[in-house]
C-alpha positions as CSV (number, residue, x, y, z in Angstrom):
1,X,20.9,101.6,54.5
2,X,19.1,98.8,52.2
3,X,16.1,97.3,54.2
4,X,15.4,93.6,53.8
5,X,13.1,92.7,56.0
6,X,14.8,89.5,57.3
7,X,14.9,90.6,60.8
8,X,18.3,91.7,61.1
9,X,17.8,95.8,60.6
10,X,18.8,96.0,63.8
11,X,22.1,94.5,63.7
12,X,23.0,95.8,60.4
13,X,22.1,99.8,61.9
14,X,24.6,98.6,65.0
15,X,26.8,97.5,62.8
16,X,26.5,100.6,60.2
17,X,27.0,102.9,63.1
18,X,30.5,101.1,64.5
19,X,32.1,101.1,60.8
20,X,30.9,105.1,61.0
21,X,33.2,105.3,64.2
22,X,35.9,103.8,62.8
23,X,36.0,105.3,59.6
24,X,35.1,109.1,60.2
25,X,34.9,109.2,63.9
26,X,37.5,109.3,66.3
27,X,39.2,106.7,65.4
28,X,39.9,108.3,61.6
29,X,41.1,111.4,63.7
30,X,44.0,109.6,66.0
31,X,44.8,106.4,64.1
32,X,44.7,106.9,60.3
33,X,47.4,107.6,58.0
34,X,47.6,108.6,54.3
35,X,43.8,107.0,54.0
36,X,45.0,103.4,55.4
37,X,42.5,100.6,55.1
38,X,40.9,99.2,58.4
39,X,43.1,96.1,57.8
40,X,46.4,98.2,58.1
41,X,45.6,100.4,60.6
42,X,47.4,100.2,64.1
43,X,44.2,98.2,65.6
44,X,45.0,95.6,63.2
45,X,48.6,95.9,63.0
46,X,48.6,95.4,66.9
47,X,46.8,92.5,66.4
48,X,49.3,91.0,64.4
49,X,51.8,92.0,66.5
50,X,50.6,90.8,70.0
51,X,47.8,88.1,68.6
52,X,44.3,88.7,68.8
53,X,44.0,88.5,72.6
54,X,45.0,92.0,72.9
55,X,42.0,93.3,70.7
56,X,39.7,91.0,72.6
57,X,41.0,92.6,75.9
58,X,40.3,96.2,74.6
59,X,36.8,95.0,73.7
60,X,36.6,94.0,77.0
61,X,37.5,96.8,78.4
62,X,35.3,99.1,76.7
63,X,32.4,97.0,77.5
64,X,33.5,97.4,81.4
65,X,32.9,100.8,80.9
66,X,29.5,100.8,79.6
67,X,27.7,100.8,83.0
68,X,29.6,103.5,84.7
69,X,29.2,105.9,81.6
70,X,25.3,105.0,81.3
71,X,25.3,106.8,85.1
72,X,27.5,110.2,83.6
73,X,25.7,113.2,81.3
74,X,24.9,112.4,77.9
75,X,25.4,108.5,79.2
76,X,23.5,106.8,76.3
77,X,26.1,108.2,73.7
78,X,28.9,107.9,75.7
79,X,27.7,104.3,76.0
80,X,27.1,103.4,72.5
81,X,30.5,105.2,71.0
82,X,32.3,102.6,73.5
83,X,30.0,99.7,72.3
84,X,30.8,100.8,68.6
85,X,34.4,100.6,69.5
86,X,34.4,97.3,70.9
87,X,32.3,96.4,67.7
88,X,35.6,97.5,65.8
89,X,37.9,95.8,68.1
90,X,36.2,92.0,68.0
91,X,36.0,92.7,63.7
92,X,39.4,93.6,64.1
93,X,40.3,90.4,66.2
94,X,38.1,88.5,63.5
95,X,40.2,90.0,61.0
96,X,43.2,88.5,62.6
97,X,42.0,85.4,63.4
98,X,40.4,85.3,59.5
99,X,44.4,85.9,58.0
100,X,46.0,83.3,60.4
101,X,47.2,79.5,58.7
102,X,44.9,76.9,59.9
């Protein structure tokens, strides 16, 4: 990753590490077929689908879990993976939101 020493490393490593998840991590094991883009995998498919407010509900959800995970063994990764995945679900709502007619 390309430093630029505009005080935004630290977002842009966040951000690095929830497109890592997405594309090679877990959900690159359950949810993508035939090497789909992000845009036409089922996160974004259900988006379509149901509107954005069910990717902003799984976001939430993941988030609600953070606490309770930071208490378990290895809690610090357990909390980040579900971080980066609610990461992936608001770009996925953005994404969404981004396509629809104004």
């Amino acid at each position: 990753m390309t430093t630029c020493n505009d005080g935004y490393d630290g977002l842009r490593r966040v951000l690095a590490n929830a497109v890592q998840q997405a594309s090679g991590g877990k959900g690159r094991e359950r949810h993508v077929h035939k090497d789909e883009p992000f845009e036409e995998q089922p996160i974004c498919r259900g988006g379509r689908r149901f509107g954005p407010g069910c990717l902003l509900y799984q976001a939430w959800k993941k988030t609600d879990e953070v606490p309770k995970l930071m208490t378990m063994d290895n809690g610090k990764e357990r909390a980040l993976q579900e971080i980066y995945g609610a990461i992936n679900y608001l770009a996925a709502a953005a994404i969404i939101i981004e396509e629809q007619q104004s």
